[in-house]
C-alpha positions in Angstrom: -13.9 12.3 -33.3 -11.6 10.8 -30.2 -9.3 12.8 -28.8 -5.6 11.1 -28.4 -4.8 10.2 -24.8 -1.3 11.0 -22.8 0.2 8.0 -22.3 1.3 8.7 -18.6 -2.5 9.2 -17.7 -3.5 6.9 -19.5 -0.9 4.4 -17.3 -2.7 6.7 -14.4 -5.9 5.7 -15.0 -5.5 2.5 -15.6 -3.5 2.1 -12.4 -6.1 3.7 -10.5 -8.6 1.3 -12.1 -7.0 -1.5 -10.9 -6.8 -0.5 -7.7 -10.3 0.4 -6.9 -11.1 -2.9 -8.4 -8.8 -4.7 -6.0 -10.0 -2.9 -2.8 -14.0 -3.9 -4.5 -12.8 -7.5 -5.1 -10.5 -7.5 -1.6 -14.0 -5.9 0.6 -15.5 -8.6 1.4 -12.1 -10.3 3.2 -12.2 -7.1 5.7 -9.3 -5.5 6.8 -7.1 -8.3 5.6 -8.3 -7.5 2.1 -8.1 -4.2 2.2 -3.9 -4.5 4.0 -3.1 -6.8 1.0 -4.3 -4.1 -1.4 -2.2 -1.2 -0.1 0.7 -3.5 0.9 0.5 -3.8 -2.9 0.3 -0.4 -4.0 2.8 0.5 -1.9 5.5 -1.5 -3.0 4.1 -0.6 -6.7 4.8 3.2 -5.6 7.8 2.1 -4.5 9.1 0.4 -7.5 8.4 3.0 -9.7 10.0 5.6 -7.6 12.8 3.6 -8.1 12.6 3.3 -11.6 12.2 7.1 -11.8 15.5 8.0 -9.4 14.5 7.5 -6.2 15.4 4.7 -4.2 14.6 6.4 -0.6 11.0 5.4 -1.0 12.1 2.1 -0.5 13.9 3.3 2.8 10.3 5.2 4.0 8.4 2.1 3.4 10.7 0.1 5.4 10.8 2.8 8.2 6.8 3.2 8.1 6.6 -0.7 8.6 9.5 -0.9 11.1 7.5 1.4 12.8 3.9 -0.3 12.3 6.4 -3.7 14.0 6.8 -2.4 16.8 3.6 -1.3 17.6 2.1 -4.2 17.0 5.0 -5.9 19.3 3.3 -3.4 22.0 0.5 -4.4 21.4 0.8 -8.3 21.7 3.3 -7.7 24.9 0.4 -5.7 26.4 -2.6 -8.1 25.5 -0.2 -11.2 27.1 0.0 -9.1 30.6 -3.4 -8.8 30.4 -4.1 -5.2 29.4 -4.5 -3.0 26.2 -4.9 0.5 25.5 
């Protein structure tokens, strides 16, 4: 006899499914693989807080990149005067 499933884990699992198959699939491009996987999930996450009522995790993602930016402005600022950290 099956037991019936909760719809909204169900959705979980299946989400979580898809992403460990991505990250498998996305492995063997590296990093970049990996990036395109989260960049993914993250505006997934984002969408659905949305959906659900909150539209300020579309304000954190854009701060958390903002802030990823300008480090890697830094970064290529430093490596064309000849040093990084």
């Amino acid at each position: 006899m099956t037991q019936a499933v909760d719809p909204a884990h169900r959705r979980y699992q299946n989400r979580v499914a898809h992403l460990q198959a991505r990250q498998s699939a996305n492995l063997a491009r590296g990093p970049k693989g990996i990036a395109s996987v989260w960049w993914d999930q993250a505006r997934a996450y984002a969408t659905r807080a949305e959906r659900d009522g909150d539209p300020e995790m579309w304000d954190y993602l854009a701060r958390t990149l903002e802030n990823w930016c300008q480090q890697a402005e830094q970064r290529e600022q430093e490596r064309k005067q000849g040093y990084v950290q």
